[in-house]
Phi, psi and omega in degrees: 000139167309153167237083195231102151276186206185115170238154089328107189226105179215161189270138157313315166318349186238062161324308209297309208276280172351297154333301177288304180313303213294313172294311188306322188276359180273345160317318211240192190252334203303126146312073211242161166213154182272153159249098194277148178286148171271144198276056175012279221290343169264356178268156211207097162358102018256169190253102172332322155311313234252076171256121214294285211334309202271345178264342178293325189266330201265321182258321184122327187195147198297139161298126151321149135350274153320288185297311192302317176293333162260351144325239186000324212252347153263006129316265146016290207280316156284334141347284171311308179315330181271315162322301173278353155057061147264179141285092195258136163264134180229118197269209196180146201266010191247042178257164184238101148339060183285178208282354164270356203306297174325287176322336184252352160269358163279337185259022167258302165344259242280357229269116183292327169291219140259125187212170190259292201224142145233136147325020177000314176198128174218195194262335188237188202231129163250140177258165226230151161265150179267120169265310195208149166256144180247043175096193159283026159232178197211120155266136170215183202236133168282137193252014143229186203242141190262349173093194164068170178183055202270331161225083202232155238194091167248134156301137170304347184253320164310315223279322177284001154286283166349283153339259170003282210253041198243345163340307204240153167249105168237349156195180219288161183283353173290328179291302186328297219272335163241017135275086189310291173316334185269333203246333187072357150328090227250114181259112168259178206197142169243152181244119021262167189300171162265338210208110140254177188266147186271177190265008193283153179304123177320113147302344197244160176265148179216137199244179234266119186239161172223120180359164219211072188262181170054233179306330185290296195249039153259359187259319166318329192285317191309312195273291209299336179308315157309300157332289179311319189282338166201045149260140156278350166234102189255150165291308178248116182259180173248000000 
């Protein structure tokens, strides 16, 4: 038997997404349970977590809804991980199995190292360190951030870090999940994914954002540089 939870994290609003996931996962062995997701379009200013003031000067722009919400809901999910003191895989409902999956979360369990979080799937194609072969598979450290959270593979020691430093919500959790200097983490990732992502339509909003140039971001650098010199926990450290 594994020594595995397996959460699905979907909104009570998404029969359809539920439905599929649920047919991707009866493809596997995997022991799974939903996680309802927090629902962005029901949560309503202010958000404890959440300082707009302070994420508008630091990030450049306002979180959506829809991104907090789904912070907050893999939050959750780690929770749980720490709680059931597991491995956890934690899906996003809009994932594609591919026919190898099973085989790369057993041998990432059986993984000889110490390791925190993989990667599962990601949006962009990144290049990569090779640390080690599995076999036909390879764990490496992405040498960019690949995007996404569709699929990721956490330690219960990771997942309470994570927690710690998850306190405040200031950017989307995908970036969060590859942001080492802040968390001290390492999210490695494997080749080739296990997962893809399916075409069902996004639950979540996502707006038209446009780079963040000239002036707007010398006046963001200024403030995280101020943030570092004095804050004793800055958001973005080097």
């Amino acid at each position: 038997m594994r020594n595995l939870q397996t959460l699905v994290i979907s909104m009570l609003r998404s029969p359809d997404r539920r439905a599929r996931a649920s047919e991707e996962l009866e493809k596997t062995s995997l022991d799974w349970r939903f996680l309802d997701g927090v629902d962005g379009q029901l949560l309503v200013f202010p958000i404890p977590e959440y300082d707009a003031k302070k994420v508008e000067k630091l990030l450049g722009h306002p979180l959506t809804l829809g991104e907090i919400g789904v912070f907050l809901s893999h939050k959750a999910a780690w929770q749980s991980c720490v709680d059931q003191n597991k491995p956890t895989l934690i899906l996003e409902d809009d994932f594609i199995l591919l026919p190898q999956f099973e085989k790369t979360i057993d041998a990432l369990l059986s993984y000889p190292s110490d390791w925190d979080m993989f990667r599962l799937q990601g949006l962009k194609s990144a290049d990569h360190i090779l640390l080690q072969k599995l076999g036909d598979l390879s764990v490496v450290y992405n040498k960019s951030d690949a995007l996404g959270l569709t699929a990721s593979l956490v330690h219960p020691r990771a997942a309470q870090k994570l927690l710690n430093y998850s306190q405040k919500i200031y950017e989307p959790v995908d970036h969060f999940m590859e942001h080492r200097a802040r968390h001290g983490l390492q999210f490695l990732a494997v080749n080739p994914y296990p997962c893809e992502i399916s075409q069902a339509p996004t639950t979540i909003d996502h707006p038209d954002r446009q780079p963040i140039r000239g002036g707007q971001k010398i006046k963001r650098s200024v403030w995280r540089w101020l943030d570092r010199k004095f804050s004793q926990d800055p958001w973005f450290p080097r």
